[in-house]
C-alpha positions, 0 to 999 in steps of 0.5 A, spaced: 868 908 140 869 901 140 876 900 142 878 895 147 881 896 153 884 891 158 883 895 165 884 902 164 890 901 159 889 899 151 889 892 149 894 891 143 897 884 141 906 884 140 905 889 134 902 894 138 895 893 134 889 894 136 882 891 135 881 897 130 884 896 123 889 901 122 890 903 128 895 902 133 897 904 140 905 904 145 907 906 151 904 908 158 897 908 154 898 900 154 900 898 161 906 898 165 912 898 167 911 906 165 918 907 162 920 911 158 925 907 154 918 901 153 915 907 150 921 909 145 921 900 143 914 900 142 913 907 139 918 904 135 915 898 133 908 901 133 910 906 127 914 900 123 908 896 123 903 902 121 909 903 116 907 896 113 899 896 115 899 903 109 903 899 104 899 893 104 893 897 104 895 900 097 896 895 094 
């Protein structure tokens, strides 16, 4: 609940963020072009920055 969508896909912003803390989002859920080597560069992205948002919010 509370999620924004952009259509159908999930709406993230270049760090693949959502409009809910702490939680991020890649791939074909996102939009096209559903590629799997998008869904690997934004998976990857995706996990650096979650990475990031767990060790800022330990402080």
């Amino acid at each position: 609940p509370g999620l924004e969508l952009d259509g159908e896909h999930i709406k993230v912003d270049a760090n693949m963020k959502t409009n809910i803390a702490g939680l991020f989002a890649c791939g074909d859920c996102v939009g096209r072009p559903y590629s799997y080597l998008k869904s690997a560069g934004q998976g990857l992205t995706a996990a650096l920055n979650a990475v990031d948002y767990l060790a800022k919010k330990d402080k």
